[in-house]
MIDO-901729 format. One record per residue (C-alpha): y, x, z. Coordinates in steps of 0.05 Angstrom, whole numbers, plus 5000, padded with zeros to 4 digits. Example, Ala and Ser with C-alpha at 12.3 -4.5 7.8 and 13.67 -1.06 7.14 Angstrom:
% residues 2
REC    yy    xx    zz
REC  4910  5246  5156
REC  4979  5273  5143
END
This chain:
% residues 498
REC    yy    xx    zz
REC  3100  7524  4516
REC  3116  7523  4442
REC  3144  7594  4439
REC  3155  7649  4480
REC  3218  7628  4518
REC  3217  7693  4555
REC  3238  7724  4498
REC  3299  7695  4480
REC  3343  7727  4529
REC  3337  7796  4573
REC  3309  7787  4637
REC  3365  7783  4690
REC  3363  7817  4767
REC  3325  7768  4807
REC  3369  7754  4869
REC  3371  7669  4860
REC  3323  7623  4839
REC  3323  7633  4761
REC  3340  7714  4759
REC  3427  7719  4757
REC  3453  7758  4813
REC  3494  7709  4852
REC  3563  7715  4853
REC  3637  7679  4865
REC  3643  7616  4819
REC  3683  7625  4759
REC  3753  7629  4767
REC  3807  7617  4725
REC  3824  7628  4670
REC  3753  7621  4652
REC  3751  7555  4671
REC  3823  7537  4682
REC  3825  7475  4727
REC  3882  7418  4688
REC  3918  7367  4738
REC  3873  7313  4748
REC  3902  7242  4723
REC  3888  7171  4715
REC  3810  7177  4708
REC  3791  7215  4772
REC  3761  7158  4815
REC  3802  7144  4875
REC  3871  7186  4849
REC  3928  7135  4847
REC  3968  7151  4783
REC  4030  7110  4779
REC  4048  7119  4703
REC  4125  7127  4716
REC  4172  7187  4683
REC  4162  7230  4753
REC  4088  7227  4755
REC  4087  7271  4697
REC  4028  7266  4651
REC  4053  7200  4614
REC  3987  7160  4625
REC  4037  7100  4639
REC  4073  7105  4577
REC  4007  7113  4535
REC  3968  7049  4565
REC  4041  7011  4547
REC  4034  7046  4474
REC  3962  7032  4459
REC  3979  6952  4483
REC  4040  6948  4437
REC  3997  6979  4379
REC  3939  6926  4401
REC  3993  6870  4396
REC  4018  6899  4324
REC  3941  6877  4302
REC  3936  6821  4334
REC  4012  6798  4310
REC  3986  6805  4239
REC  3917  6771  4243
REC  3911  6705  4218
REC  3902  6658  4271
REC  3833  6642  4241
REC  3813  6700  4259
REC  3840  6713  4339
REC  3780  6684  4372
REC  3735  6729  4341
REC  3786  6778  4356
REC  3817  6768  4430
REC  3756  6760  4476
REC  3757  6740  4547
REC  3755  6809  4593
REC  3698  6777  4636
REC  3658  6765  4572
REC  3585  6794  4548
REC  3618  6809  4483
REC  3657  6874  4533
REC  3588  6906  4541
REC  3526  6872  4501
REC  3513  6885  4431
REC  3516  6816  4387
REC  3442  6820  4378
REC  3409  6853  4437
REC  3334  6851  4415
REC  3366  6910  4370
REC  3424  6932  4401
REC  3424  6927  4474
REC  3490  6957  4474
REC  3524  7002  4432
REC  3529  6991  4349
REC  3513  7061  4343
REC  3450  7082  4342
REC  3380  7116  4305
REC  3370  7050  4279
REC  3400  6999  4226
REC  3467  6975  4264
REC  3480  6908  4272
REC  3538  6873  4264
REC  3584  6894  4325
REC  3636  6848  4370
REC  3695  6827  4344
REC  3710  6825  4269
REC  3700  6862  4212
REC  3742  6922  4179
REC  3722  6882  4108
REC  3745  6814  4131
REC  3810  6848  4144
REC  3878  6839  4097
REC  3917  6911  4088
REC  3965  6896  4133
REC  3912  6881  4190
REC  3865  6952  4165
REC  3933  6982  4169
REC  3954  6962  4243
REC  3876  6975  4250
REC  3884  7048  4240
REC  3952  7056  4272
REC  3916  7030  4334
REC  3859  7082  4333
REC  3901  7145  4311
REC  3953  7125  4378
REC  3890  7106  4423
REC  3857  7174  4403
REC  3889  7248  4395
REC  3900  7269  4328
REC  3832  7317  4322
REC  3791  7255  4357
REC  3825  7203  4302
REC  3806  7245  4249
REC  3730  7255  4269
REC  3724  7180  4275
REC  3751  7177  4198
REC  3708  7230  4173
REC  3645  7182  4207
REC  3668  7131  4176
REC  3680  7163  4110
REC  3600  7197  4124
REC  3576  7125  4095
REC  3592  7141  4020
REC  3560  7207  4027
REC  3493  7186  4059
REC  3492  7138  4009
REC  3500  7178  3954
REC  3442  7220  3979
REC  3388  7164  3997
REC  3404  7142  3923
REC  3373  7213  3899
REC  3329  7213  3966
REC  3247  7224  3938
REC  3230  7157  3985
REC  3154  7173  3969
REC  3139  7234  3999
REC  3108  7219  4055
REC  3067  7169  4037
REC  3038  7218  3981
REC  3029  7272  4029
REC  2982  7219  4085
REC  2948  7196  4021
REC  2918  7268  4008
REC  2916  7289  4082
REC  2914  7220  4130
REC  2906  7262  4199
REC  2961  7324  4169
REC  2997  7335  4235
REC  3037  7383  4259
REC  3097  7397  4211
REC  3161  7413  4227
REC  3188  7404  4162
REC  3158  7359  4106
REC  3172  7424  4064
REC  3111  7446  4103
REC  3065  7400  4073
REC  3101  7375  4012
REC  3117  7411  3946
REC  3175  7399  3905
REC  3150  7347  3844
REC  3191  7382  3797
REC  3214  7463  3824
REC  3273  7453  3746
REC  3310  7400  3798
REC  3343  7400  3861
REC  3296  7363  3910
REC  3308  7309  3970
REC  3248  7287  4006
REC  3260  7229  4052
REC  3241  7222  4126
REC  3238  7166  4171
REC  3229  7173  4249
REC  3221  7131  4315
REC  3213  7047  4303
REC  3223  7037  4377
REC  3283  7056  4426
REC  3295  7016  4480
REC  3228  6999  4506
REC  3170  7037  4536
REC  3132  7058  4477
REC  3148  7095  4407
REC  3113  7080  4344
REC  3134  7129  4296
REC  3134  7121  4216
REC  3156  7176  4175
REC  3150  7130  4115
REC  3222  7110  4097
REC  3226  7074  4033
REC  3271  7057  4005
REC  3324  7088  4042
REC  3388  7043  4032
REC  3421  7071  3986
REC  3498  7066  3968
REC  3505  6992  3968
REC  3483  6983  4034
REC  3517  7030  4058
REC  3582  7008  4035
REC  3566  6938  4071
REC  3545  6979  4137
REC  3609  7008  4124
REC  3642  6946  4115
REC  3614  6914  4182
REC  3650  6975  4237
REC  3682  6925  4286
REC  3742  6916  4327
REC  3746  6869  4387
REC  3805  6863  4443
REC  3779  6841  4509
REC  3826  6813  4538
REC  3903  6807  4523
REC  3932  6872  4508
REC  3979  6899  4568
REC  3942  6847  4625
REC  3915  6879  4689
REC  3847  6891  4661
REC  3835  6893  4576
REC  3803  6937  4532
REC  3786  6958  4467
REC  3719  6962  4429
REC  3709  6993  4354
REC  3640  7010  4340
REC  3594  7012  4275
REC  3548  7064  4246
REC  3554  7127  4291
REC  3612  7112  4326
REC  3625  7075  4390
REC  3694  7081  4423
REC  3716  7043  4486
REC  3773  7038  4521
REC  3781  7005  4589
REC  3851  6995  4618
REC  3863  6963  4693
REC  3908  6959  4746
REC  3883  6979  4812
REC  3897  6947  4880
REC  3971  6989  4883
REC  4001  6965  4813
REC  3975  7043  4782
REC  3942  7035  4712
REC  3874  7071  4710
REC  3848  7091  4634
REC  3779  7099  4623
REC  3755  7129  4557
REC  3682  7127  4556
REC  3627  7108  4538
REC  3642  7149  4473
REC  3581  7153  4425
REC  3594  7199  4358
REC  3544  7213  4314
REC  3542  7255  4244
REC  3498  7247  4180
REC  3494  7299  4139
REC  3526  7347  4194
REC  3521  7392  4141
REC  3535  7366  4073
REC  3489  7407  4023
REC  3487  7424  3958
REC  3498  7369  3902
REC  3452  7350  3842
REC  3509  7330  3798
REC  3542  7374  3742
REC  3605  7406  3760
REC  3636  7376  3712
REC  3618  7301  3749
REC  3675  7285  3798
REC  3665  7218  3803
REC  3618  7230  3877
REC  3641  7248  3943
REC  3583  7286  3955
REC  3607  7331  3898
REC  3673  7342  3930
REC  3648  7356  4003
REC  3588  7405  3987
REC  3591  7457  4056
REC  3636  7412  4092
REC  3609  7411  4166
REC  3618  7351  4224
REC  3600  7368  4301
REC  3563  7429  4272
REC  3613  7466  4337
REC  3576  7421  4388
REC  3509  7435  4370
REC  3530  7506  4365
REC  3557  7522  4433
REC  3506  7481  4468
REC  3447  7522  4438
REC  3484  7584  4458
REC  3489  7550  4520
REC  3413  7550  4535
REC  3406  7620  4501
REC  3443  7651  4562
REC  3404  7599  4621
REC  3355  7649  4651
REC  3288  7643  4618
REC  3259  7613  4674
REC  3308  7553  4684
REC  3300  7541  4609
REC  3226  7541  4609
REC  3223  7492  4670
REC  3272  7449  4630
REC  3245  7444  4564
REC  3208  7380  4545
REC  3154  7395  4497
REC  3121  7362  4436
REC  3062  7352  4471
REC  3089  7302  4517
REC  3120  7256  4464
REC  3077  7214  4431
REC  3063  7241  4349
REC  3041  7209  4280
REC  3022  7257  4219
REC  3042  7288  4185
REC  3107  7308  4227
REC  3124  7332  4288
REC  3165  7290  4334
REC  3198  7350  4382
REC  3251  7312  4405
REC  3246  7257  4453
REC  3222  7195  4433
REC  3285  7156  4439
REC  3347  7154  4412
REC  3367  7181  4470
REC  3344  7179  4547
REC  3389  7146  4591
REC  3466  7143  4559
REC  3464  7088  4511
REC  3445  7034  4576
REC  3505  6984  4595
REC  3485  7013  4658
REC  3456  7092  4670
REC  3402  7096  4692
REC  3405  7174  4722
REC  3331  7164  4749
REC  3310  7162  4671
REC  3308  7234  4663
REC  3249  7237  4717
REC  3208  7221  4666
REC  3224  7288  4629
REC  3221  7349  4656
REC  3287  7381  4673
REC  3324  7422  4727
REC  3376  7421  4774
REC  3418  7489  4778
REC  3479  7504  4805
REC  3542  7537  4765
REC  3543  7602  4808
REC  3472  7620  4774
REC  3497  7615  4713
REC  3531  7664  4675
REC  3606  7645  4657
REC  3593  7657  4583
REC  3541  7606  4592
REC  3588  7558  4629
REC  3638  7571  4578
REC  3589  7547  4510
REC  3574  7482  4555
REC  3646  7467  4562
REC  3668  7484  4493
REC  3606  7423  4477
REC  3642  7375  4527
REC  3712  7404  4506
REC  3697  7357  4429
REC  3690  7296  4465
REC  3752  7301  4520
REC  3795  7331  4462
REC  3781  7256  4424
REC  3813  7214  4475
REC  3893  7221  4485
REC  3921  7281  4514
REC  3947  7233  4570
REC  3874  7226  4592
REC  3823  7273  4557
REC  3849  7333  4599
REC  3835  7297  4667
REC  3763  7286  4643
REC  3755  7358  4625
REC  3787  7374  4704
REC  3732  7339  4724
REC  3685  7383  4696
REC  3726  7448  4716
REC  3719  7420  4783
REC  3648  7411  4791
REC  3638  7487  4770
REC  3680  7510  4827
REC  3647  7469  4867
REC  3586  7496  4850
REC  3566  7437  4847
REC  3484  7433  4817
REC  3480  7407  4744
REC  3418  7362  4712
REC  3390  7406  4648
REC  3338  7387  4597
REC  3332  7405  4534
REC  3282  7391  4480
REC  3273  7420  4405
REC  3259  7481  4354
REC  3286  7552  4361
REC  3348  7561  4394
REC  3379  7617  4350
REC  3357  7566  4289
REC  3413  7512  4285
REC  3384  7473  4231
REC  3321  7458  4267
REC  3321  7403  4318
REC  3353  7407  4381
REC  3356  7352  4444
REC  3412  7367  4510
REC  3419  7324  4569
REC  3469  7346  4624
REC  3501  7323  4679
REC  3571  7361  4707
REC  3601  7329  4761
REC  3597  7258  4750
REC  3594  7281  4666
REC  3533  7253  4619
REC  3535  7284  4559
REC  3466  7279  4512
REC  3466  7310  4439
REC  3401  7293  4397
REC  3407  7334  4333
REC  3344  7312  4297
REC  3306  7304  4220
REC  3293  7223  4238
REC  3321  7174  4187
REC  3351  7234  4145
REC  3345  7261  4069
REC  3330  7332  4076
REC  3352  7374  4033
REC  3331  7449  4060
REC  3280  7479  4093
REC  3320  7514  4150
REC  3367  7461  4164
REC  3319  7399  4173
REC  3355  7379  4235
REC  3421  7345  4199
REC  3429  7283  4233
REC  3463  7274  4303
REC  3480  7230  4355
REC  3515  7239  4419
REC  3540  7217  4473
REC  3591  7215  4542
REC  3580  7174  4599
REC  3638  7182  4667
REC  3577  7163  4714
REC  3631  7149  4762
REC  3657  7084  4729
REC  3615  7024  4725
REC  3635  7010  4656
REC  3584  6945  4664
REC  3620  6915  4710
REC  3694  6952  4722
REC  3716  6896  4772
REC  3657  6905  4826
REC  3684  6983  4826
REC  3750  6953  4838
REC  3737  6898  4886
REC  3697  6957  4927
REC  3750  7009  4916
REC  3813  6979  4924
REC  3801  6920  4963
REC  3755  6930  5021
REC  3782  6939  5097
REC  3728  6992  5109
REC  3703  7049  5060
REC  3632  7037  5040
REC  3571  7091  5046
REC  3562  7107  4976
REC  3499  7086  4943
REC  3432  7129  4956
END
């Protein structure tokens, strides 16, 4: 083991198998338990005034908004636009030898499904936006605009980024390994100026192996950025208000999707995952420019944070697991594969098993991790993992992030056992780099807070760049009408897969 995980936290009376005394799982109003709607598999939720939680009326308001764009695209545009529901384009990336699925990841994004925000008219970036901020709550609209607004930033910072650092330290050390930071093997060129070594990370992410090249030069720089910016994508599967459509808008660290479908009663079902958001700089540090210089964004955003809360609560979160469930759960450098001079202490990938079409949940076997039920943790534990899952259900509509968030209540007072594993620096250190995988219920959340791909800019916050993750393990977001034809349309219930 790295460290001495022992001595994070107190030893606890040993009565269960990691050290809490058991006891009654938490009740409310810990944990408050919300009415379950539309997404709990096998509820029927029939949308009308009486049922009560509107999800009817918001499925008929995110179609009408979805009509708005499509009534103001040119028709030129509509087949790149309106997609068949049964199509790849619902699930695949546009380029899958780099994308499997999702636009959205530790790599350069390719261009996404659908068409382009930049090949948009201001009346169609107009009814663009409309349809996100009524598809999402207000808080979960406004994180996806601060993402996208993240582009000008990053770029701002790769074009001030020292590209060369690496490559100068391997040239007077070729086997330096070892590093956390590069500010432990590198020097600032010039200590009169503000200094912003460059990092780059893993090649490799949805194979077997990982190369890893902490060379990254040039970074891209503003101009590309503004075209990556320029490339997020929307695409309508399906016509909006059918039985079964949906909505995909993806691009550089963000990937929302919603599903809508009519099950074998006439009840519409919502389903709001998968939802990938990701953050770069999380943290937005200190400027180079004069204070007098207003022309850069960076300049105006200096301390402004994004997702700094999830990181936050899920490291308290493994702070209060006993010391022995954390130990047994933490994957270690030395079973990732390294290059000098850094160390990679986060797993290889860009992340294990959530960014698949399909999860795999047998990917984490390769890791080591634990199952542990809710009634050995302590509630203040419980409580920092919920406040992480709490950012992604408060994104989606109140008419359906609550019932997601039941879900999770749910599985705690069921004491039913969660999959842990977590991966990364010091715990009480939330600027070093941090990996979480967990499973509630039939919840996948993964966080990978990490230096890869980044422009550093301090030595105790070198983990600045994050992407995440939720996966509802319970729909079969790969292919929505199997789960259908099995739920909803069979004589006889079948056994439920092994």
């Amino acid at each position: 083991m790295a460290r001495d995980l022992e001595n994070e936290q107190r030893p606890q009376p040993r009565s269960s198998r990691y050290g809490l005394p058991r006891r009654a799982i938490l009740a409310a109003p810990v944990l408050a338990a919300i009415p379950l709607a539309c997404s709990q598999p096998g509820q029927r939720e029939t949308g009308s005034p009486e049922s009560g939680n509107g999800t009817g009326y918001y499925a008929a308001d995110v179609a009408q908004a979805a009509q708005d764009l499509v009534d103001v695209t040119p028709e030129a545009q509509r087949a790149d636009l309106i997609v068949p529901f049964d199509s790849a384009t619902r699930t695949r990336g546009r380029d899958t030898n780099q994308t499997e699925a999702f636009c959205a990841v530790l790599q350069w994004c390719p261009l996404g499904q659908g068409i382009t925000v930049c090949s948009m008219n201001m009346s169609q970036r107009t009814a663009l936006h409309a349809l996100l901020d009524r598809a999402m709550s207000p808080g979960g609209y406004q994180a996806l605009v601060a993402v996208l607004n993240r582009n000008r930033v990053i770029g701002e910072m790769e074009d001030v980024g020292d590209s060369g650092v690496v490559d100068r330290v391997l040239q007077v050390d070729p086997t330096a390994t070892g590093a956390e930071s590069i500010f432990d093997v590198a020097q600032n060129p010039d200590p009169s100026k503000p200094w912003y070594p460059v990092v780059g990370g893993a090649k490799e992410f949805l194979g077997t192996g990982t190369t890893v090249d902490w060379s990254w030069d040039p970074p891209p720089g503003l101009a590309a950025r503004y075209q990556q910016f320029c490339d997020y994508t929307i695409a309508i599967i399906g016509n909006p208000g059918d039985d079964s459509w949906a909505i995909r808008f993806e691009g550089h660290h963000i990937a929302v999707n919603l599903t809508f479908l009519t099950n074998a009663g006439g009840h519409r079902e919502v389903h709001s995952t998968p939802l990938f958001v990701g953050a770069f700089p999380m943290v937005i540090p200190e400027d180079p420019f004069a204070p007098e210089d207003t022309a850069q964004q960076w300049h105006w955003t200096k301390g402004q944070v994004l997702m700094l809360s999830v990181v936050h609560h899920l490291r308290e979160f493994w702070r209060k697991v006993p010391a022995s469930a954390r130990g047994d759960a933490f994957i270690g450098p030395d079973l990732v594969k390294q290059a000098p001079p850094l160390v990679l202490d986060t797993p290889p990938s860009s992340l294990i098993a959530a960014l698949s079409p399909r999860v795999n949940q047998q990917a984490i076997a390769a890791y080591p991790h634990i199952g542990i039920r809710p009634g050995e943790l302590a509630e203040d534990a419980l409580w920092n993992l919920r406040q992480a899952f709490g950012f992604y259900t408060g994104a989606m509509n109140s008419s359906i992030g609550p019932s997601y968030l039941a879900r999770f209540d749910q599985a705690v007072q069921e004491n039913r056992p969660l999959t842990l594993s977590w991966a990364g620096g010091p715990l009480d250190q939330i600027g070093s780099h941090h990996f979480t995988y967990a499973v509630v219920g039939d919840l996948l959340l993964e966080v990978l807070q990490s230096n890869q791909y980044s422009v550093q800019h301090d030595p105790e916050f070198t983990g600045n760049h994050l992407h995440t993750m939720l996966r509802d393990l319970s729909f079969d977001w790969d292919d929505p009408m199997h789960r259908h034809q099995q739920q909803d349309h069979m004589t006889t219930t079948p056994e439920p897969p092994k």
